[in-house]
C-alpha positions, 0 to 999 in steps of 0.5 A: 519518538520513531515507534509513534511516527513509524507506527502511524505510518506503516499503517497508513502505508500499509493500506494506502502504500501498497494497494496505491503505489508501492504495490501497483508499480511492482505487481504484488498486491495492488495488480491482484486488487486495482486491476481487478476491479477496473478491468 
């Protein structure tokens, strides 16, 4: 019931989360990224 919902979206998460938002706003992974790429 929670591992399918979860699984499906920690790997959504994973890959649009953190180099999108979650990452972004923080400056961990989406900064090494994003920021890269359009600067």
């Amino acid at each position: 019931m929670f591992q399918k919902k979860n699984e499906e979206l920690a790997g959504d998460a994973e890959m649009s989360a953190p180099p999108m938002k979650p990452f972004t706003k923080k400056g961990s992974h989406a900064p090494s990224k994003p920021p890269t790429k359009k600067t």
